[in-house]
FIKOLZA-678516 format. One record per residue (C-alpha): residue number from 1; residue in one letter; x, y, z. Coordinates in nm, 2 decimals. Layout:
BEGIN
+-----+------+--------+--------+--------+
|  nr | rest |      u |      v |      w |
+-----+------+--------+--------+--------+
| NUM |    A |      X |      Y |      Z |
...
+-----+------+--------+--------+--------+
//
This chain:
BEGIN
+-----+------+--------+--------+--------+
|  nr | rest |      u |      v |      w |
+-----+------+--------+--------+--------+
|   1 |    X |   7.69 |  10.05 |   8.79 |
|   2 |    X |   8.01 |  10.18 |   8.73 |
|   3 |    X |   8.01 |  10.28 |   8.41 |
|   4 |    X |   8.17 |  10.65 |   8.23 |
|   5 |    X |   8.21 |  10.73 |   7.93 |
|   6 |    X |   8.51 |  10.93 |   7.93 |
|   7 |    X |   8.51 |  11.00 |   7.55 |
|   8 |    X |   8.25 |  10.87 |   7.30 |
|   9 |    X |   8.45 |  10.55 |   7.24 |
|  10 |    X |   8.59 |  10.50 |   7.52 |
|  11 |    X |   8.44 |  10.39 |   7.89 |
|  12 |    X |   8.54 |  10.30 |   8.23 |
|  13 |    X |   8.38 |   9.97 |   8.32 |
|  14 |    X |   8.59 |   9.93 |   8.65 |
|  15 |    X |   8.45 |   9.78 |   8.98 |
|  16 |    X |   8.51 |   9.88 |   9.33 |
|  17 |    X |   8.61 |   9.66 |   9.63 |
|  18 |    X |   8.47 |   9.78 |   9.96 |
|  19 |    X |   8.48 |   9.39 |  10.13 |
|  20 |    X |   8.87 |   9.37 |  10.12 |
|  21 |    X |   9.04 |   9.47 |  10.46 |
|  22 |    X |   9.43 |   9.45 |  10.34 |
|  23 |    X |   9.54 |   9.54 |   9.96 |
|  24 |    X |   9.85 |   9.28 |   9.92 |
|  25 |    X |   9.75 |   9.11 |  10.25 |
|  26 |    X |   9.95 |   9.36 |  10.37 |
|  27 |    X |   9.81 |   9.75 |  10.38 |
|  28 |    X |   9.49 |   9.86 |  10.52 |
|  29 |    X |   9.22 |   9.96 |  10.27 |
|  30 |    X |   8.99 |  10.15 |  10.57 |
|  31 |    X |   8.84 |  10.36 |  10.20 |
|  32 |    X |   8.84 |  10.06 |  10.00 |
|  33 |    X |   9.00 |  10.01 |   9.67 |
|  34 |    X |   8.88 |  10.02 |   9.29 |
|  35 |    X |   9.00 |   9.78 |   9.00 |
|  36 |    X |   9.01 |  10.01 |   8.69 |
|  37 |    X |   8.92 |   9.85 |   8.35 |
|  38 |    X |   8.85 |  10.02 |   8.05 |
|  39 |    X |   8.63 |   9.98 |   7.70 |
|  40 |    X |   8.81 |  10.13 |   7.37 |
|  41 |    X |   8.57 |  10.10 |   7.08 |
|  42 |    X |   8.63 |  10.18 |   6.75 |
|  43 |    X |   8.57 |   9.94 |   6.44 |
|  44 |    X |   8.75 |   9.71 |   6.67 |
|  45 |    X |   8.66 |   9.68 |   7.04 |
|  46 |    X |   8.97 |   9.68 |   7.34 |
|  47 |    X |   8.93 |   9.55 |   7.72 |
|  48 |    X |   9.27 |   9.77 |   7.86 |
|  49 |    X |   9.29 |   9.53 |   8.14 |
|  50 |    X |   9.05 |   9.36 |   8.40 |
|  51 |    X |   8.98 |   9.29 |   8.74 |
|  52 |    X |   9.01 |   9.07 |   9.05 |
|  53 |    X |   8.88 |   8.75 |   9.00 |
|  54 |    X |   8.59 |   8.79 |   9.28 |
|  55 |    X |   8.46 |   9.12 |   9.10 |
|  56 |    X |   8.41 |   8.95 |   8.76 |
|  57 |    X |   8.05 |   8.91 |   8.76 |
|  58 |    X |   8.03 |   9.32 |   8.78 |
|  59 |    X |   8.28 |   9.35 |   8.49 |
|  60 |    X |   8.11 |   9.09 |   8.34 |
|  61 |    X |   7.74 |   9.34 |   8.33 |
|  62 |    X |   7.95 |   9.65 |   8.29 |
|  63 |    X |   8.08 |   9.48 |   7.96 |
|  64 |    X |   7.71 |   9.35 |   7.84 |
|  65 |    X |   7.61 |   9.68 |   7.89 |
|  66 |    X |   7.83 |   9.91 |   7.69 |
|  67 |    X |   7.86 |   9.65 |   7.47 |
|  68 |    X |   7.51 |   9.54 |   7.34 |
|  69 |    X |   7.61 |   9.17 |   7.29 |
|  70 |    X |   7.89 |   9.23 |   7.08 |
|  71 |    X |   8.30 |   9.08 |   7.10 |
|  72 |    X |   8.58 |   9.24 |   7.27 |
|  73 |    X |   8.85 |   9.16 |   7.01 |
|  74 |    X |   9.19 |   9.22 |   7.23 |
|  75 |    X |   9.24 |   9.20 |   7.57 |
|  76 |    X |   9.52 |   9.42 |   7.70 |
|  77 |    X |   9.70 |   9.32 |   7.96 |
|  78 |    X |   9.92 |   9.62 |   8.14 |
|  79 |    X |  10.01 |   9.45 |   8.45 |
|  80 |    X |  10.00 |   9.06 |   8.58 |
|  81 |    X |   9.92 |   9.11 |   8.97 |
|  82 |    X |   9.63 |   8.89 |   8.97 |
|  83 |    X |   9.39 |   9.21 |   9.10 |
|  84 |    X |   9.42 |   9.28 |   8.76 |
|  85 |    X |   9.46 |   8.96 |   8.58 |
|  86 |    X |   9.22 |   8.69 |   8.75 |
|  87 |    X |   8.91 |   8.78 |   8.54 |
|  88 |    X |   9.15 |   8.69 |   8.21 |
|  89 |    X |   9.04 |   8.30 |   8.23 |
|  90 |    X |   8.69 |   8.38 |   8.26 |
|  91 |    X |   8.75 |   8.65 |   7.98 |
|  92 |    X |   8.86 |   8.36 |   7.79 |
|  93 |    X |   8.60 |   8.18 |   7.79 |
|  94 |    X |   8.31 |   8.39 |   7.76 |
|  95 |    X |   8.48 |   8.59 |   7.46 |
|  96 |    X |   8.69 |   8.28 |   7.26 |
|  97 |    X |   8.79 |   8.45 |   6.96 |
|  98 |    X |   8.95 |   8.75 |   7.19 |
|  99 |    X |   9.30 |   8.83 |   7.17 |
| 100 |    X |   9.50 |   8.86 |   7.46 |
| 101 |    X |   9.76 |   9.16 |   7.37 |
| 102 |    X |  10.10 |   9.15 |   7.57 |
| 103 |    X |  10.47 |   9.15 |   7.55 |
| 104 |    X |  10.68 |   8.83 |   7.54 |
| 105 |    X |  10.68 |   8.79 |   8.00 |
| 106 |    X |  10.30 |   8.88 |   8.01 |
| 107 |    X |  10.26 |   8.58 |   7.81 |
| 108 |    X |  10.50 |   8.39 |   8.01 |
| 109 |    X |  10.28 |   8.47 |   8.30 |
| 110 |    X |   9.97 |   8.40 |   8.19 |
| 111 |    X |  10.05 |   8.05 |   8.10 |
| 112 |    X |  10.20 |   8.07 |   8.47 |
| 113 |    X |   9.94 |   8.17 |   8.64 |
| 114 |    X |   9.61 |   8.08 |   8.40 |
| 115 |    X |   9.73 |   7.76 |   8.21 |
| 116 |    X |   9.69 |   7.95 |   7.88 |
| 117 |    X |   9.95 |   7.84 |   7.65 |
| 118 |    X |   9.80 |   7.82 |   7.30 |
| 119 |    X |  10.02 |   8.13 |   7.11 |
| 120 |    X |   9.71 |   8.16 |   6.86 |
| 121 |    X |   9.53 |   8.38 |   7.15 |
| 122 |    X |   9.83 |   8.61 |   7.18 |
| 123 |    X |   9.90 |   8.94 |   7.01 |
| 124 |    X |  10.29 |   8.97 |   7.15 |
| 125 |    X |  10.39 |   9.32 |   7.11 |
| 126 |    X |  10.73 |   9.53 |   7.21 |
| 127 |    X |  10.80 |   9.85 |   7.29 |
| 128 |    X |  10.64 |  10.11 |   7.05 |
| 129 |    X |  10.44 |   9.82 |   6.85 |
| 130 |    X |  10.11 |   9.93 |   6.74 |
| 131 |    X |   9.78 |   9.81 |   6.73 |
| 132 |    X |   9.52 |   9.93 |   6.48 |
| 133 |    X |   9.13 |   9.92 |   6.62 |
| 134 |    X |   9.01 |  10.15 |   6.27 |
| 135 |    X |   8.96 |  10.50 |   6.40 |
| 136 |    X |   9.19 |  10.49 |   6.74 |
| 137 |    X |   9.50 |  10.31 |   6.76 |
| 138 |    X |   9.68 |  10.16 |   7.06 |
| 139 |    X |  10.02 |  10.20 |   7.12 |
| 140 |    X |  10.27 |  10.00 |   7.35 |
| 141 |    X |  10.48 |  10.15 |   7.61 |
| 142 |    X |  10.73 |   9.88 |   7.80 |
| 143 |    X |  10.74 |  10.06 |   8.17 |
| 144 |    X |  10.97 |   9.72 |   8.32 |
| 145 |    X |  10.96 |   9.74 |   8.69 |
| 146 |    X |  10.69 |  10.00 |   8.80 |
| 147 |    X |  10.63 |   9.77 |   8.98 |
| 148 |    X |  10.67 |   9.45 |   8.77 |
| 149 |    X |  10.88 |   9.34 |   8.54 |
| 150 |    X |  10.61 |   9.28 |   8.25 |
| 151 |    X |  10.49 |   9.61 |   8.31 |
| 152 |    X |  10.35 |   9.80 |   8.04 |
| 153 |    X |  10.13 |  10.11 |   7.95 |
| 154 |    X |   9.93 |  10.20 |   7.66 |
| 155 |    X |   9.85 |  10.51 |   7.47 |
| 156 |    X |   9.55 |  10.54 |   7.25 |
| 157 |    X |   9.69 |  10.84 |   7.03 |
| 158 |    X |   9.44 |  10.96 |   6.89 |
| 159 |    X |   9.24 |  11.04 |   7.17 |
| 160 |    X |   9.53 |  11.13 |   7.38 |
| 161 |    X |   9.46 |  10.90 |   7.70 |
| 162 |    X |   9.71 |  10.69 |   7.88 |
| 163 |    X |   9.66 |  10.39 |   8.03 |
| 164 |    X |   9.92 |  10.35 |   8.31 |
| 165 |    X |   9.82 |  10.02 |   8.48 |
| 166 |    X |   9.93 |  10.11 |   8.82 |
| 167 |    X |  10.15 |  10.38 |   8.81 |
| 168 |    X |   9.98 |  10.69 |   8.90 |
| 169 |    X |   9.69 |  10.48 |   9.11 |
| 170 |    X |   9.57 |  10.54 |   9.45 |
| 171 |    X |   9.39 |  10.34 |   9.72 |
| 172 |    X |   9.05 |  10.40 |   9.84 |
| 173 |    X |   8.75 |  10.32 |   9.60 |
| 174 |    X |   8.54 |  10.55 |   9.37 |
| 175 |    X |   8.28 |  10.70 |   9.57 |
| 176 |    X |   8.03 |  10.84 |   9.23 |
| 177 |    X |   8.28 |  11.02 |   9.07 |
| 178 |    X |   8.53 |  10.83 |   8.82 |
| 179 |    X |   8.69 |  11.09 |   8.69 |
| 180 |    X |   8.88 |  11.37 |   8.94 |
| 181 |    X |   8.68 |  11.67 |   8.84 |
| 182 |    X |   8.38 |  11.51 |   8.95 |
| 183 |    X |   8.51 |  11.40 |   9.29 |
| 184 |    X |   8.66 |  11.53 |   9.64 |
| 185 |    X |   9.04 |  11.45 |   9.48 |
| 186 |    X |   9.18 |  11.54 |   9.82 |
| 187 |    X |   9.17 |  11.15 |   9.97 |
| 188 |    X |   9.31 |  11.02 |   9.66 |
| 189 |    X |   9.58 |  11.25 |   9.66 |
| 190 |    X |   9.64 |  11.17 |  10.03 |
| 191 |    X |   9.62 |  10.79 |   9.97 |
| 192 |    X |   9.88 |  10.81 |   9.67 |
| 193 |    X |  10.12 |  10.89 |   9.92 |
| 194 |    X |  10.08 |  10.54 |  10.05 |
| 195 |    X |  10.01 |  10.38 |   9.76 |
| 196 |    X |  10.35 |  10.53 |   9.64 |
| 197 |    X |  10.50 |  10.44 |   9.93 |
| 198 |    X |  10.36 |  10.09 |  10.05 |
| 199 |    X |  10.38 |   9.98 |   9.69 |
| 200 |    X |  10.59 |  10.11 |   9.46 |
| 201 |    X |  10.84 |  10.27 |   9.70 |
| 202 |    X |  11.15 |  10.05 |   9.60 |
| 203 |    X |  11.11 |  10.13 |   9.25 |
| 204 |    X |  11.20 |  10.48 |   9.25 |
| 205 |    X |  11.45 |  10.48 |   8.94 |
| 206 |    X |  11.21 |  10.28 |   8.71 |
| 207 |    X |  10.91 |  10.53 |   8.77 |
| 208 |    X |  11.16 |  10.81 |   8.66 |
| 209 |    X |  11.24 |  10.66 |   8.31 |
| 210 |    X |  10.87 |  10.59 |   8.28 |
| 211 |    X |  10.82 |  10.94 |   8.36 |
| 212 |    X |  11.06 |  11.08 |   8.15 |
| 213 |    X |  10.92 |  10.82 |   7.84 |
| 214 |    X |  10.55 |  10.95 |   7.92 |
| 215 |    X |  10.56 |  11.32 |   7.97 |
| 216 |    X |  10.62 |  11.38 |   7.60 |
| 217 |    X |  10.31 |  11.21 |   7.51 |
| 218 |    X |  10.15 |  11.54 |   7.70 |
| 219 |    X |   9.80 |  11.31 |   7.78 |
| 220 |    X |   9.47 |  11.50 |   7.83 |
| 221 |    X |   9.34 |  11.16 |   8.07 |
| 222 |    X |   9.57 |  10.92 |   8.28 |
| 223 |    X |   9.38 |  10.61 |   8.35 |
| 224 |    X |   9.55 |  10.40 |   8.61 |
| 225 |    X |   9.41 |  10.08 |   8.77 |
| 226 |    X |   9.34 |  10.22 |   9.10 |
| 227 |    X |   9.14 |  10.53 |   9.18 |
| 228 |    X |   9.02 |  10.81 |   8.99 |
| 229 |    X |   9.12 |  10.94 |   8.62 |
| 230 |    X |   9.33 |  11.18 |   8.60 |
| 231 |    X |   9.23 |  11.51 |   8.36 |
| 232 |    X |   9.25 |  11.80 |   8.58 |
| 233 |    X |   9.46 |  11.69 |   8.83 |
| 234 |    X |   9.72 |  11.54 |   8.63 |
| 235 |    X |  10.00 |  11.79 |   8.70 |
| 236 |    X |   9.93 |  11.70 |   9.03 |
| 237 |    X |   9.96 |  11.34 |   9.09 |
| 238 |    X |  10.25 |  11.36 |   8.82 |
| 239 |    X |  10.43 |  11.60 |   9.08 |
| 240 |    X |  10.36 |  11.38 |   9.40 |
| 241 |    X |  10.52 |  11.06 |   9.18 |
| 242 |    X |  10.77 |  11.24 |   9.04 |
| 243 |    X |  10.91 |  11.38 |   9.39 |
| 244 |    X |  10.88 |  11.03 |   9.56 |
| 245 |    X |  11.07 |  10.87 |   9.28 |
| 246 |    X |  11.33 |  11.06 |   9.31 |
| 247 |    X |  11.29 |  11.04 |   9.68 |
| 248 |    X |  11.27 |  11.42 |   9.73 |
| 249 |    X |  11.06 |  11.50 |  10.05 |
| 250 |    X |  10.83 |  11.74 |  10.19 |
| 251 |    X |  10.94 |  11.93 |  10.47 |
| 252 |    X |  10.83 |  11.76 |  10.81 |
| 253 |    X |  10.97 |  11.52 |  11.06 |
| 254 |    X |  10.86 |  11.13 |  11.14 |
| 255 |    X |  10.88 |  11.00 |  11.46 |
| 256 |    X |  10.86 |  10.65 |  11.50 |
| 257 |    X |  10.92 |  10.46 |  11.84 |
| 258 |    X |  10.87 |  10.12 |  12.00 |
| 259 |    X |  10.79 |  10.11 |  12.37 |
| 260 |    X |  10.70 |   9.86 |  12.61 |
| 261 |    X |  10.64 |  10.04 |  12.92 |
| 262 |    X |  10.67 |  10.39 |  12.86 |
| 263 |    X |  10.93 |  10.52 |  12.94 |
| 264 |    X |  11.11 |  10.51 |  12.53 |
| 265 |    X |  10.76 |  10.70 |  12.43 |
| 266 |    X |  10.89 |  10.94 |  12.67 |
| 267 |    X |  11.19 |  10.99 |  12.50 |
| 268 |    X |  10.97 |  11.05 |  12.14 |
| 269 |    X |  10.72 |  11.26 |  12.33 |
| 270 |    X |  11.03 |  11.50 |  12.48 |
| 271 |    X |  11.18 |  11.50 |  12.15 |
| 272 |    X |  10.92 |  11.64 |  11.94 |
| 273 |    X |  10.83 |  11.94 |  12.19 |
| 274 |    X |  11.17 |  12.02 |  12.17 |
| 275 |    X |  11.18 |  12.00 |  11.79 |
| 276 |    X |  10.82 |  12.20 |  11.82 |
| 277 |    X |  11.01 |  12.46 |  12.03 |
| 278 |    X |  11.28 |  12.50 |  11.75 |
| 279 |    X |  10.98 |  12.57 |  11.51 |
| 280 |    X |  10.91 |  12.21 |  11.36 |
| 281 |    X |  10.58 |  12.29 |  11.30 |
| 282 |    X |  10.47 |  11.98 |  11.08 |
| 283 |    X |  10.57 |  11.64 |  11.31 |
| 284 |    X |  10.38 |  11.27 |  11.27 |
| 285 |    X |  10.46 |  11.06 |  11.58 |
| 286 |    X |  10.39 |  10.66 |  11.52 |
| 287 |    X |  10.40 |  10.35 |  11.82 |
| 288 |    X |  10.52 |  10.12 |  11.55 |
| 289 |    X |  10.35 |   9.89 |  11.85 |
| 290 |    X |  10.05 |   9.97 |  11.74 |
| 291 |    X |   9.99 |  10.19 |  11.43 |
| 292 |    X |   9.99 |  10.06 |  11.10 |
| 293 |    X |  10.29 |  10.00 |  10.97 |
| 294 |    X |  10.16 |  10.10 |  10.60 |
| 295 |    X |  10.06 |  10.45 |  10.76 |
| 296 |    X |  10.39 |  10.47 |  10.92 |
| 297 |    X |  10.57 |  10.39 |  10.59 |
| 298 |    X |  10.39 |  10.68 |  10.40 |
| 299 |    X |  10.51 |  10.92 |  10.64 |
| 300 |    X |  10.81 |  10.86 |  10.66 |
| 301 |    X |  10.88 |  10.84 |  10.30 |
| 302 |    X |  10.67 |  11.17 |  10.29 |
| 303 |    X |  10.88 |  11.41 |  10.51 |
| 304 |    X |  11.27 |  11.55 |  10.50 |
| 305 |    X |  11.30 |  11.41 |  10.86 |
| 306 |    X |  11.31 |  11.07 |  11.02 |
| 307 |    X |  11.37 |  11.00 |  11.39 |
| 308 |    X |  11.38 |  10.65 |  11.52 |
| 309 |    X |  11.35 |  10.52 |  11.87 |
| 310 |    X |  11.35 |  10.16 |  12.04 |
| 311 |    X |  11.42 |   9.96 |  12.33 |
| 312 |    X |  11.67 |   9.70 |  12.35 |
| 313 |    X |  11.48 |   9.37 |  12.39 |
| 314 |    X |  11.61 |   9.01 |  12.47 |
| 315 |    X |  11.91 |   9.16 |  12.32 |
| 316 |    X |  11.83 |   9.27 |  12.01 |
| 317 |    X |  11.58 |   9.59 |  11.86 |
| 318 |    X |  11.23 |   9.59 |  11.96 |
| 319 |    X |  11.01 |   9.37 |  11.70 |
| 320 |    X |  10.75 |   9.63 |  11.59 |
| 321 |    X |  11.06 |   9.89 |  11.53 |
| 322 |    X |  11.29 |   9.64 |  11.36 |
| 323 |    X |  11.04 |   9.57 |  11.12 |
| 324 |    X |  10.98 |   9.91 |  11.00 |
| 325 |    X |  11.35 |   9.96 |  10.97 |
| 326 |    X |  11.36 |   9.65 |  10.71 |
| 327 |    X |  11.08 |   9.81 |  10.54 |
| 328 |    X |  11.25 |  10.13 |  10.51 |
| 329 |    X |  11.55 |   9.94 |  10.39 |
| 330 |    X |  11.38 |   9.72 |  10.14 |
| 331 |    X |  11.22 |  10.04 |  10.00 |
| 332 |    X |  11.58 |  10.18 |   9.96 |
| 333 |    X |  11.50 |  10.52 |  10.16 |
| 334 |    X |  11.71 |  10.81 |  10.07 |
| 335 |    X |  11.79 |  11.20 |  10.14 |
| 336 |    X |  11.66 |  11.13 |  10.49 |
| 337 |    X |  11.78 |  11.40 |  10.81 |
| 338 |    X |  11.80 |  11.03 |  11.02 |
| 339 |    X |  11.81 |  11.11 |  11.40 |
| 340 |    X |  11.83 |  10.76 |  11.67 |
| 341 |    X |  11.72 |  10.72 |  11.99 |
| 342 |    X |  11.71 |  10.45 |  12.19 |
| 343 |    X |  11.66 |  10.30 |  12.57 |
| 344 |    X |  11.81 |  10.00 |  12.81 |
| 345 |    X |  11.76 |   9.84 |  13.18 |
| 346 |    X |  12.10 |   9.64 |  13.20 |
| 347 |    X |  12.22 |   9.61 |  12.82 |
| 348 |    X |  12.25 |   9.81 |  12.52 |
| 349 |    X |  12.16 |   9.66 |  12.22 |
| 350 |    X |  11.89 |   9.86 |  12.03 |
| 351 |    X |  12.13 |  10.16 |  11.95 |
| 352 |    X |  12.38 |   9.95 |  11.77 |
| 353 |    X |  12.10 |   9.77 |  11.58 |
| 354 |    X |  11.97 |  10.12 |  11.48 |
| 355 |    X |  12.24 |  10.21 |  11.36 |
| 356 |    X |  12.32 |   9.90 |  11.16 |
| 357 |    X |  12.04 |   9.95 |  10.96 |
| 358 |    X |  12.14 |  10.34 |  10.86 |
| 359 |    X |  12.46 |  10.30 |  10.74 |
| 360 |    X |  12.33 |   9.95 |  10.57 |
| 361 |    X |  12.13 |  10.23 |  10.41 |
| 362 |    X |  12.37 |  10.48 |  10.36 |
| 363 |    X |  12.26 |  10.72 |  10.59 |
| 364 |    X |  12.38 |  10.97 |  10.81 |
| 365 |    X |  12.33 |  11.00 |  11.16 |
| 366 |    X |  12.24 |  11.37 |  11.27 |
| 367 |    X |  12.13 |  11.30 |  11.59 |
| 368 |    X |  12.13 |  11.00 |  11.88 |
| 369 |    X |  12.08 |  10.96 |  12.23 |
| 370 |    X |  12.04 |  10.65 |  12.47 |
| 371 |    X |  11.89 |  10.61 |  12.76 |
| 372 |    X |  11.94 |  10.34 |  13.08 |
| 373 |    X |  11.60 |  10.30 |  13.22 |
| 374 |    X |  11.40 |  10.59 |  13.33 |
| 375 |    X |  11.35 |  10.97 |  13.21 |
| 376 |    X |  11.56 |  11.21 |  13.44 |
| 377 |    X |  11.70 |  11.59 |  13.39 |
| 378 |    X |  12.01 |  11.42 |  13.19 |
| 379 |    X |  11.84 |  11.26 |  12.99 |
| 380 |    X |  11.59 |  11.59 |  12.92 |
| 381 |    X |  11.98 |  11.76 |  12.86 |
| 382 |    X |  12.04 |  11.55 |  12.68 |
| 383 |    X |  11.76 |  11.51 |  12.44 |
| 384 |    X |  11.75 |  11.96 |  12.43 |
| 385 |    X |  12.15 |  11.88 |  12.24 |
| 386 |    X |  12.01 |  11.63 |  12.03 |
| 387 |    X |  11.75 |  11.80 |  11.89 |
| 388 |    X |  11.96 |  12.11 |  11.79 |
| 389 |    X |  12.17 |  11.87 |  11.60 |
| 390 |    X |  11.90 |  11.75 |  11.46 |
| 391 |    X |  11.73 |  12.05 |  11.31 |
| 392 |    X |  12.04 |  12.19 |  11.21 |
| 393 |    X |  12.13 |  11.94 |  11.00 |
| 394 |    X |  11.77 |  11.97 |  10.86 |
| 395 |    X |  11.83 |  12.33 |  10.82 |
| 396 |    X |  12.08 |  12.28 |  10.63 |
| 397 |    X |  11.93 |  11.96 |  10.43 |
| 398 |    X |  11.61 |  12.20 |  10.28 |
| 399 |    X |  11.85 |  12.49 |  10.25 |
| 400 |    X |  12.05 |  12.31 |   9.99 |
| 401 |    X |  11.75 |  12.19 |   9.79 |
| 402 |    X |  11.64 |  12.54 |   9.73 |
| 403 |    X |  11.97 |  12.64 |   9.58 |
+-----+------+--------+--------+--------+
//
């Protein structure tokens, strides 16, 4: 039974998901993934949202059990993606005088989505609206776009915990501990880097006015809707969200290449011990042909440096490496070091396409090479230039950041 109490009055009745092999049907979930729903209870009693529809028999004994048999009299509702929202019909019914609390597009959505359209079972609220439970009172943040655009938090002030729906969550499910100082923090911190970046990524601006709008609140507890509460650790997952919003980088370098025989993973292989020899110490090499393209997204929003290979195939960029390259544009990358490589038998094609997509992003070449068929010592000379470009224009990149 998942069930915390974090403060006297207030509980985490959350479920975890270790069935689910892809989070979006997109991402990988090889730790699982927990749906984070919390009790406040005070003269009146608040659900701060729920859970996927298929866990709602666990919320369902989590609830009887903090509860005794008594009502929930509001429903909040943070965030509409249904791993959140399914359980609201069900909530519905087994709790019929319960409020559902959100602003004027939640509504909209519900009715969407759930066929619940009577306005008597709304609370509609707007930003900075209040809502008084007797001893603790709820107030309403509108966060539009992280990553929604009904997005909301809430704050119950008097006991100083925010809950963030899903900014500030992590993949991989609770394994005991709910709360970071009772857990090994160090996946969760390592899986909000692709969280960040697999989910939120494109968002960047929005999760900077949300940050801005939250840190004078100063919350002892940040209680998103995926993975642990925050408490000790806040300053650290506020620093790893606040860097990739504002898509400031760690030092490192991303290597991503497609190859169909060999002889282009020869080209990434000879790039990064020559970047190794220049004293890149931290380098992630990813076959887009075959790693995860989630994992390959998180690096390479991670690190300062991005180099992308490809052959040219049937005339145009290799599938596997062409679709990393939309993602990377749909995620509207920024303040990458961008170096391009690329390989052909009889036609170039892959190059130009690489290309295409950097400037379509606004970025700067510092480095490319091509290749016509095989690895020889002109190509090797060649690829020696490119990577002193290279990693002096990433020099020169973290040397201006630290001014």
């Amino acid at each position: 039974m998942n069930i915390r109490a974090i403060l006297p009055d207030i509980f985490y009745v959350g479920v975890n998901d270790r069935e689910k092999h892809r989070f979006e049907s997109l991402w990988p979930l090889p730790h699982g993934v927990s749906y984070n729903s919390y009790i406040v209870r005070s003269h009146k009693t608040a659900l701060i949202d729920s859970v996927e529809v298929r866990e709602s028999l666990t919320l369902f004994s989590h609830l009887d059990e903090v509860l005794g048999g008594t009502e929930i009299d509001y429903l909040v509702v943070n965030h509409m993606e249904p791993d959140h929202s399914g359980s609201i019909p069900l909530l519905a019914a087994k709790y019929p005088e319960m409020k559902i609390v959100g602003n004027k597009q939640t509504v909209a959505m519900i009715g969407g989505f759930y066929g619940i359209t009577d306005q008597e079972r709304f609370v509609t609220v707007c930003d900075g609206d209040k809502l008084d439970l007797g001893e603790i009172t709820l107030r309403f943040l509108m966060t539009p776009m992280v990553h929604w655009p009904e997005t909301m938090m809430t704050f119950a002030e008097e006991r100083r915990i925010l809950f963030t729906g899903d900014a500030f969550g992590t993949f991989g499910a609770l394994n005991g501990g709910i709360i970071d100082f009772e857990t090994d923090t160090a996946l969760y911190l390592e899986e909000a880097y692709r969280y960040y970046s697999n989910i939120v990524g494109k968002y960047g601006k929005f999760v900077q006015r949300t940050i801005e709008k939250t840190a004078p609140l100063a919350p002892e507890f940040i209680c998103p809707t995926h993975g642990p509460i925050w408490h000790e650790s806040i300053a650290e997952i506020s620093a790893i969200y606040d860097r990739l919003s504002r898509y400031h980088s760690e030092p490192g370098t991303t290597i991503v290449y497609g190859s169909m025989y060999g002889n282009t993973e020869a080209m990434a292989e000879a790039i990064a011990m020559a970047l190794a020899a220049r004293g890149e110490k931290r380098i992630r090499i990813h076959n887009a042909g075959k790693d995860s393209l989630s994992h390959i997204i998180s690096d390479a929003f991670r690190y300062d440096g991005l180099i992308v290979g490809a052959p040219t195939y049937s005339m145009t960029l290799f599938p596997p490496v062409d679709t990393f390259m939309k993602a990377m544009q749909t995620r509207e990358t920024q303040n990458k070091v961008l170096g391009l490589f690329s390989s052909f038998t009889w036609a170039s094609a892959a190059g130009k396409a690489l290309e295409g997509y950097a400037e379509a992003m606004g970025l700067q070449v510092a480095a490319k090479t091509e290749m016509k068929q095989g690895i020889n010592n002109e190509i090797r000379a060649d690829i020696e230039k490119f990577a002193d470009s290279f990693m002096s224009e990433l020099h020169k990149s973290r040397y201006a950041r630290l001014r």
